[in-house]
Structure formats: structure tokens, C-alpha cells
C-alpha positions as CSV (number, residue, x, y, z in Angstrom):
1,X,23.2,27.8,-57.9
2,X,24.3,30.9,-56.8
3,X,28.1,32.1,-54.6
4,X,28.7,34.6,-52.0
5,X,32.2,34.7,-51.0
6,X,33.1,36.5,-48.0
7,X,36.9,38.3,-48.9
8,X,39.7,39.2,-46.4
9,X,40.8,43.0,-47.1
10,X,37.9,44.1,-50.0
11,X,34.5,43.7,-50.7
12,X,32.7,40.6,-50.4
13,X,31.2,39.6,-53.8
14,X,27.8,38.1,-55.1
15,X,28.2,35.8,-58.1
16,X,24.7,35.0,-59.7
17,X,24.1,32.2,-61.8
18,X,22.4,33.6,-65.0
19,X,23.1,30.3,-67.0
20,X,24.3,29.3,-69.7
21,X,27.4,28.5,-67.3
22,X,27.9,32.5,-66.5
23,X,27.5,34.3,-63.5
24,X,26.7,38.2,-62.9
25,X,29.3,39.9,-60.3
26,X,28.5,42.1,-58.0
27,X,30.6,43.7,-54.8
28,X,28.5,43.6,-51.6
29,X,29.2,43.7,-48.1
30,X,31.6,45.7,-46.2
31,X,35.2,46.4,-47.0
32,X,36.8,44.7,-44.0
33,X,38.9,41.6,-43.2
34,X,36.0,39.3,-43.4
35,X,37.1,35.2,-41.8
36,X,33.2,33.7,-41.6
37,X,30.2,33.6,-43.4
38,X,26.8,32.0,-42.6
39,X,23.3,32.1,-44.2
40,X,20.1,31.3,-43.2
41,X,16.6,32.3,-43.7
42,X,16.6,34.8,-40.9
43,X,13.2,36.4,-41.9
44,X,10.8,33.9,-43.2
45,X,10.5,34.9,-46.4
46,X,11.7,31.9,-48.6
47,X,15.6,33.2,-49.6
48,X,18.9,32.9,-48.2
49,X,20.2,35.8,-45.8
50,X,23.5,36.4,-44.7
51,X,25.7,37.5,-41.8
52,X,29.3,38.1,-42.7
53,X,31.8,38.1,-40.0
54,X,34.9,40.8,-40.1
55,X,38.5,40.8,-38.3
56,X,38.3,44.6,-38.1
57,X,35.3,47.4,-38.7
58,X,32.0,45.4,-38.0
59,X,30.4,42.2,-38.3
60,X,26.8,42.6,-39.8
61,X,23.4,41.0,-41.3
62,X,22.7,41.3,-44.8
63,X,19.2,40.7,-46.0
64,X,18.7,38.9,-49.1
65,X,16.6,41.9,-51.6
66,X,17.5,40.6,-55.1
67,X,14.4,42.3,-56.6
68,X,15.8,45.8,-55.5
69,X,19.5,46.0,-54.0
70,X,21.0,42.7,-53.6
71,X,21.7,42.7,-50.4
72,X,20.6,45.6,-47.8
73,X,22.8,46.1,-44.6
74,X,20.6,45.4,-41.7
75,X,23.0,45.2,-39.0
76,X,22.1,48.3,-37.1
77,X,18.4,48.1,-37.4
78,X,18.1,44.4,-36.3
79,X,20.3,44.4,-33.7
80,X,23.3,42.1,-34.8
81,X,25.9,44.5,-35.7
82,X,29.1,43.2,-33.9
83,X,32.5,45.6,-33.5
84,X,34.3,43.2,-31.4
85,X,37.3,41.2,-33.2
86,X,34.8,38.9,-35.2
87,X,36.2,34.9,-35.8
88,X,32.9,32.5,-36.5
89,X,29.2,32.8,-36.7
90,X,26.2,30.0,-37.3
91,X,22.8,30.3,-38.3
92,X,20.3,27.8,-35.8
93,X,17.3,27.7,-34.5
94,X,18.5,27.5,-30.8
95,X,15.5,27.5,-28.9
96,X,13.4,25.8,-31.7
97,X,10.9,28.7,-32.2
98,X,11.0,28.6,-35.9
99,X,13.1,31.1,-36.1
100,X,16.7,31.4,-36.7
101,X,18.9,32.4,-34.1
102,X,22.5,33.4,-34.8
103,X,25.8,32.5,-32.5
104,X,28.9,35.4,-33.4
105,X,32.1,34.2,-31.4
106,X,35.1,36.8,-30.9
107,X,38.5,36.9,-30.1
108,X,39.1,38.3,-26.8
109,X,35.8,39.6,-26.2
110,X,32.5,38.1,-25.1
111,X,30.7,35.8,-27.7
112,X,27.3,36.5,-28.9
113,X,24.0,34.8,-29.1
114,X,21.6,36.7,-31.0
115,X,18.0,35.3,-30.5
116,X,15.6,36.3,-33.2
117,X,12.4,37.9,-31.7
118,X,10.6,36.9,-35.2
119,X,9.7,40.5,-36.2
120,X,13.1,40.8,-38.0
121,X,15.2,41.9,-35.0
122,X,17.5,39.9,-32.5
123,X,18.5,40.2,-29.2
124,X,21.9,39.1,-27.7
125,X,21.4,36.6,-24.7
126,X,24.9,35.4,-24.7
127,X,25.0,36.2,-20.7
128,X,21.9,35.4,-19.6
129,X,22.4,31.9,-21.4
130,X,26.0,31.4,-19.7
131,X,27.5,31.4,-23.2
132,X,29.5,35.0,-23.1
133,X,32.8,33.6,-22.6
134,X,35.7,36.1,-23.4
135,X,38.0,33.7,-24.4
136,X,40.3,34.1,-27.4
137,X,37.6,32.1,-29.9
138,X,37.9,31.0,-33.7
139,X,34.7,29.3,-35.1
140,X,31.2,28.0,-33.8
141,X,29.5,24.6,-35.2
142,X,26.1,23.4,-34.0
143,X,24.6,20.0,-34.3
144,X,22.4,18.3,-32.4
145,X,25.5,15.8,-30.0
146,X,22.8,14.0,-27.6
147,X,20.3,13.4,-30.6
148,X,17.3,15.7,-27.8
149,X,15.9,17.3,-30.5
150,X,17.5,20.7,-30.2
151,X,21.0,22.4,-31.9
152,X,24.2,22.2,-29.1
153,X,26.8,24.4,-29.8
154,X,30.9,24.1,-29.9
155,X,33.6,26.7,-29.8
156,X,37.0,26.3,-30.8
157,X,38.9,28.7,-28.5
158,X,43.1,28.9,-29.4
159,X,43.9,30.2,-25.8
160,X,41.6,28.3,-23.8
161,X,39.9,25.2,-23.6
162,X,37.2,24.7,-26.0
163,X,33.7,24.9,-24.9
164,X,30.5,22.4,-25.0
165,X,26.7,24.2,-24.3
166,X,24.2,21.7,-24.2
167,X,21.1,23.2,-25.1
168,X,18.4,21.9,-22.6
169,X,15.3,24.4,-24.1
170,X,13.1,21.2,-24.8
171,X,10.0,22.7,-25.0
172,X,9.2,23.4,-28.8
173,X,8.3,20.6,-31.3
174,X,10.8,19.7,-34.1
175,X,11.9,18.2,-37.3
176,X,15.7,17.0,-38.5
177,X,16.3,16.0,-42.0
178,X,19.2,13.9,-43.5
179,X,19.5,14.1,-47.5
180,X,21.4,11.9,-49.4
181,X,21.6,12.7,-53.5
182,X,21.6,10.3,-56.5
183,X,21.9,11.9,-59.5
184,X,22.7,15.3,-57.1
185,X,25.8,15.4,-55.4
186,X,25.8,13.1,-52.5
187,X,26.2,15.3,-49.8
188,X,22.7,17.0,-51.1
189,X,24.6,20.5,-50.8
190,X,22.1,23.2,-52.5
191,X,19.2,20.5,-51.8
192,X,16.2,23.6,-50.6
193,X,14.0,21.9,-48.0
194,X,10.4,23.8,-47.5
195,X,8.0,22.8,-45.0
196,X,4.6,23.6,-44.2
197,X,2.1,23.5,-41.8
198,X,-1.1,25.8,-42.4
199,X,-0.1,29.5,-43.4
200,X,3.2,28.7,-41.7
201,X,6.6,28.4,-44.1
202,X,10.1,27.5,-43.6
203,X,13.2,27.3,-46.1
204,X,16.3,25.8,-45.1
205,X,19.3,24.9,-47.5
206,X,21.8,22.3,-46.9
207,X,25.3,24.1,-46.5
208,X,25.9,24.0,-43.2
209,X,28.8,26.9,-43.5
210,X,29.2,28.6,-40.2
211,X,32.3,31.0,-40.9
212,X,35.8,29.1,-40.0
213,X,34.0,26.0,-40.0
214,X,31.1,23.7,-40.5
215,X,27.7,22.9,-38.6
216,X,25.9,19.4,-38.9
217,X,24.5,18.9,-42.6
218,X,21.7,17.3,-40.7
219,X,18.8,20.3,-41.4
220,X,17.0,21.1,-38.5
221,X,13.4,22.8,-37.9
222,X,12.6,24.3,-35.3
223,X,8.9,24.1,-35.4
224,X,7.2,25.8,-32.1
225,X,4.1,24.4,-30.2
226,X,3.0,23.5,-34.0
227,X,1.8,19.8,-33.5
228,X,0.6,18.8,-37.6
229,X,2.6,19.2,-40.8
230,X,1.1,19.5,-44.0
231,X,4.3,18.5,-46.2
232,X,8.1,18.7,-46.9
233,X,9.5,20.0,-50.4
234,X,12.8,19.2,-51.2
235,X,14.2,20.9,-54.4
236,X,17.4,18.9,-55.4
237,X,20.7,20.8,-57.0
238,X,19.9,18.3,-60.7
239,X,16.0,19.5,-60.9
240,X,14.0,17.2,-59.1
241,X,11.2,18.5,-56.3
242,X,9.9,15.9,-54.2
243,X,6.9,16.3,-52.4
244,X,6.1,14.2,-49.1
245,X,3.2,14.6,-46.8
246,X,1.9,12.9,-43.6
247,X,5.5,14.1,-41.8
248,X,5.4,13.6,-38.2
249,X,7.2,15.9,-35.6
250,X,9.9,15.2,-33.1
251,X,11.2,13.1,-35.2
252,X,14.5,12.1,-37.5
253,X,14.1,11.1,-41.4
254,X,16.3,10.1,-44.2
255,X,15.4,11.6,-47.7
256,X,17.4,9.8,-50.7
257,X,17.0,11.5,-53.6
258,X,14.3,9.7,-55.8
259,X,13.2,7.2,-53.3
260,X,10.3,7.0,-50.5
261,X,11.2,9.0,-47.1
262,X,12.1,6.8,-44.0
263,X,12.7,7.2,-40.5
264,X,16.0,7.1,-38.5
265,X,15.7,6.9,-35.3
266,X,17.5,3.2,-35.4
267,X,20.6,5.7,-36.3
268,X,20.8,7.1,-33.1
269,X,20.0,4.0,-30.8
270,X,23.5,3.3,-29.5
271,X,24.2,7.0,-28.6
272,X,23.9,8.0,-25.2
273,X,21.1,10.0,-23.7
274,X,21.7,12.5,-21.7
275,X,20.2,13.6,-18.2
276,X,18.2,16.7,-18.0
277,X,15.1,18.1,-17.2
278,X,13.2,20.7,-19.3
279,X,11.2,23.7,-18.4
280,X,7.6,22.7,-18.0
281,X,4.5,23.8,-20.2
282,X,2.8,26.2,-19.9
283,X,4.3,28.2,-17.4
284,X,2.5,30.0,-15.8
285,X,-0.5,27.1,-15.3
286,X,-4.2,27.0,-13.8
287,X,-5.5,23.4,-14.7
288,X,-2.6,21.1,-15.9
289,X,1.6,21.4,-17.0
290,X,3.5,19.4,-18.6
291,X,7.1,18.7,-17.4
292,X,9.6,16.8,-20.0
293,X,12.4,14.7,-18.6
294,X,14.9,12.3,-19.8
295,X,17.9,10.2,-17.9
296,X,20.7,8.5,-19.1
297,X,21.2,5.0,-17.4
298,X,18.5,2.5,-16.2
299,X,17.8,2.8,-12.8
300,X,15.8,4.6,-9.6
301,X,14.1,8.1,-11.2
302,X,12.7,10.8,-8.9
303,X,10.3,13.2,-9.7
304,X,9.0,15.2,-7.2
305,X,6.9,19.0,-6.6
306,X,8.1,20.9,-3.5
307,X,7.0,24.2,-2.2
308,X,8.8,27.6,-1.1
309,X,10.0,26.2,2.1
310,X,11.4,23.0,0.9
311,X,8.5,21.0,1.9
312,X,7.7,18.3,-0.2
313,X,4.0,18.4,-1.4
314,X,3.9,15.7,-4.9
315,X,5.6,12.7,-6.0
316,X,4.9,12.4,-10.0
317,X,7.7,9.8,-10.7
318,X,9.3,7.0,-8.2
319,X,10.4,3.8,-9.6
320,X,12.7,2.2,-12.1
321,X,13.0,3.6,-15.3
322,X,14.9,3.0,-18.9
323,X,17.1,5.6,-20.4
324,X,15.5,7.9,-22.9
325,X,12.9,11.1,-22.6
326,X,9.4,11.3,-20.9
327,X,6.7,13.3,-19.9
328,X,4.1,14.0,-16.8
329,X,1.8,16.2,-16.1
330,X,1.1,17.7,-12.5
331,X,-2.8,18.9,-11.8
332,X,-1.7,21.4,-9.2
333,X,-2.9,18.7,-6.2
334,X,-0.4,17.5,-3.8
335,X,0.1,13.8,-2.8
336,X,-3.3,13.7,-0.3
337,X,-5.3,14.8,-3.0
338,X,-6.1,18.7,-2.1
339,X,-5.4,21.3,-4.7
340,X,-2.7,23.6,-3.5
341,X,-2.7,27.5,-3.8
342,X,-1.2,29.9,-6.1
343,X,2.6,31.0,-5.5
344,X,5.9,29.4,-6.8
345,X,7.1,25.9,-6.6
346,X,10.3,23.9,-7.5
347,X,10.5,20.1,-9.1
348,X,13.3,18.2,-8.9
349,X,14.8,15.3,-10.8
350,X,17.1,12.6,-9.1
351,X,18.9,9.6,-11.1
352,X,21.8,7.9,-11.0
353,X,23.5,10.4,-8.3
354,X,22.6,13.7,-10.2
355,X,19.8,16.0,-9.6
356,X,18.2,19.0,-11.6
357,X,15.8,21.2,-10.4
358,X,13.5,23.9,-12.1
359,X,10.6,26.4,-10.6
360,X,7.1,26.9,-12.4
361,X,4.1,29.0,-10.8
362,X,0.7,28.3,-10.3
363,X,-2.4,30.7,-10.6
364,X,-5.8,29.8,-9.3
């Protein structure tokens, strides 16, 4: 195992286990007043980046190249440099893509959410998410609260009150993990989790740093519109790889070091569910879409299609329902029957006194 340590006032430095209980040194980073540190497979390539997060000079991305330079600056080129007064960061795959995202918070200036485009550069949708809040912040933690499926994020502010974003981007598939070590440390930190699904790859570690502070240990994989899985490798810190295949998505397991993986959904059964309504898929449609729902509390749910001038045309869902998520799909045919015509139209969900609503188009 190997230690990056992020300094306050000098250079960060890279300590690399070359055994034999030794480690090689090696300065890296910038000389600034770092307070954070996060890593994270950014790239896709199977090892441990890292985005360092300074007081003064810059905040910047570091791409793990061990084979040539250690680490190479990448800030600039992939979009993530930060020169604001820099206080946490997090590595997460916020819109469950398959790629990792990365949350910067500041102090006094607006916070950052840098969404990987998956060629190696990011751009920061902080506003267009609602999250840029200018508030006087001090670390980030992510970790799935309302057990949806997707990473929610929480900033500690010191000036302000703190703030809550539920993430409601339920469109992608996804995995969640929960290690427990034997012979390993029990908290499974250093455990390396690969998963694979055709010529498709992802390497997470369990850390869960996220500069002042610490994310859920729970790993999460964000996994796309990819539907099958072809296995899970875990690599534990004592030695032992375990191999498991026939691992279902959009779903919650428990791997114990040494023993049989198991499901965990019973876990989560006394935690609320929360109310909200997805964006549907795909969107734009022709044939079919699928719109993704879930409400809290039994009782009356209301799912219906209108069109531009408020008009109701469809009625999916009308009738008691149980807490927890669902799904319908809409043809593009209102209630009599008749297909309706290209153009743009809203759905909205009613339940228990609250309401959500969402557009989609339609092309004939």
C-alpha cells in the first residue's frame, strides 16, 4: 500500500511501498497550503488519480503516471484547475455515467461540480445544477442518504447553514458495494474492487477521503445504460482476490472477506423513500419512453401526460400505491387511443400533497 499526503505550506509527498517495510519518497504536487485530498480513478485506466485542494495558489488534478513522472499536473488541460480559496473536494460518480465526477467546495466563492465528459476533461456544472452556493464552505461528503441508487452530496458551510442536494439523475444503472475484512482490516480500507462488463472496466478503492472529511465507505458504480455484468474482483489489503460473477445491477451487496457475496437490500428497508420523479428514457422518443418514479408514503399516486397548453391528454398512473420506486412507459397515444403529434409535453407526479413535474419531446 502506498501514501499521498497532501501538506499545508510545502510540497505534497508520494511515499511508495517498495517492501521490505520501506517506502521511496518523492515531492509532488504544488507548493501551496493544501487542506483536502481526494482520489479516484478519474480516467479509466485501472490506478488511483488525485485532486489536491489548496488554501492559496490553485487547486488541481494530478494524474496518476508512475511508469514516467509520478504524477503529471493536469489541471489546466482537463478543466479542473480551481484559484478560488479551496476547503474540500470528493471524487463520485454523480450522474452514474461510469465516470467520476468531482465536487471542489470554497470559502467565499462559488463551489464546483466538475462533471467528467469521459475523454479526460471535465466541465463545471455547479450552476446549472443549483449547487454554486458562495457560502463560506469547509468539506464535501457524498453517500447515497435515500438509499435511490445515486451519490447525494453535503457541505459543511461555517457561516451559513449547511446544505443537502439530493441527487434525482435516476436514469443510469448501478452497483453499491459494502466490504467487510477478516483477516484484512475491518473497515476493508485499501480493499481494490474491479468490475467488468464486456470491454468495459472500473477500479474503485475503498478510502472514502474527500479532503476535510469523509464520504460513505459504501463503493458506488456508476454503471450507464449497461444492463449485464460479467464479474467483480475484489483484491483485499492481506492478499486475497476474490472473484464473483452473475452480479446483478441496481442493486446493494455485502462482500466479507473469504465468504460467499450476499445481498442487502433488507439493510435499507426501514429507511424512508423519498418522493421524486426522474427524467424519462430516451429523451427525445419515437415508439416508447420510460419514466422512473418513486413516492414516499402509501397512498393516491398520479401520473399523468399533458400538452403545451395545459391540456391533459394521458393518465399512466391513478390508484393506490406502496412507497418505493416504479416505472411506466408511455406509447406516445393519449387516453382515447390516437397517437399524438410531435412537439413538447410535461408529466406530472401527485402524492401525498406534493407534485413534480418534468418535460420530454416526441418526434414522429
Amino acid at each position: 500500500m502506498d501514501l499521498y499526503a497532501s501538506i499545508f505550506g510545502t510540497f505534497d509527498r508520494f511515499y511508495a511501498d517498495v517492501g521490505a517495510a520501506r517506502f521511496g519518497v518523492s515531492e509532488v504536487g504544488n507548493e501551496g497550503e493544501a487542506v483536502g485530498i481526494t482520489s479516484g480513478d478519474y480516467d479509466n485506466d485501472g490506478d488511483l488519480d488525485v485532486y489536491v485542494v489548496n488554501q492559496s495558489r490553485r487547486s488541481t488534478l494530478s494524474r496518476n503516471d508512475l511508469e514516467t513522472a509520478v504524477f503529471v499536473d493536469v489541471g489546466a488541460e482537463s478543466g479542473t484547475e480551481n484559484l478560488a480559496l479551496g476547503a474540500g473536494c470528493a471524487f463520485g460518480d454523480f450522474d452514474a455515467d461510469g465516470d467520476l465526477d468531482l465536487f471542489v467546495v470554497n470559502g467565499g466563492s462559488a463551489d464546483r461540480v466538475f462533471m467528467n465528459r469521459g475523454d479526460g476533461s471535465f466541465v463545471d456544472m455547479a450552476a446549472a445544477f443549483g449547487m454554486a452556493d458562495t457560502s463560506w464552505a469547509w468539506a464535501v461528503t457524498l453517500a447515497d442518504y435515500d438509499n435511490d441508487g445515486d451519490l447525494d452530496a453535503y457541505v459543511v458551510n461555517e457561516r451559513s447553514a449547511n446544505r443537502l442536494y439530493e441527487n434525482r439523475s435516476a436514469d443510469n444503472n448501478w452497483l453499491q458495494v459494502r466490504v467487510r475484512g477478516v483477516a484484512s482490516n475491518t473497515e476493508g480500507l485499501g480493499a481494490r474492487l474491479q468490475l467488468f462488463a464486456g470491454e468495459r472496466a472500473w477500479t474503485r478503492v475503498v478510502n472514502a477521503t474527500s479532503g476535510m472529511s469523509q464520504s460513505s465507505r459504501v463503493v458506488h458504480f456508476g454503471l450507464g445504460q449497461t444492463t449485464g455484468l460479467d464479474s467483480l474482483l475484489v483484491r483485499w489489503p492481506r492478499g486475497l482476490t476474490e472473484r464473483f460473477v452473475d452480479v446483478p445491477v441496481n442493486s446493494r451487496l455485502s462482500v466479507v472477506e473469504g465468504e460467499v457475496l450476499t445481498a442487502v437490500q433488507e439493510a435499507y428497508e426501514d429507511v424512508p423513500v423519498a418522493f421524486g420523479l426522474a427524467s424519462n428514457f430516451p429523451n427525445p422518443f419515437n415508439a416508447e419512453t420510460r419514466i422512473r418514479y418513486q413516492v414516499g408514503v402509501p397512498g393516491m399516486v398520479r401520473l399523468e401526460v399533458f400538452n403545451t397548453l395545459g391540456q391533459k391528454i394521458r393518465g399512466l398512473v391513478e390508484g393506490e400505491s406502496g412507497p418505493g420506486p416504479s416505472e411506466v412507459r408511455w406509447d406516445g397515444r393519449e387516453d382515447a387511443g390516437q397517437t399524438v403529434g410531435s412537439g413538447v409535453y410535461f408529466y406530472r407526479l401527485q402524492s401525498d400533497g406534493k407534485a413534480l413535474m418534468r418535460s420530454l419531446v416526441l418526434l414522429r
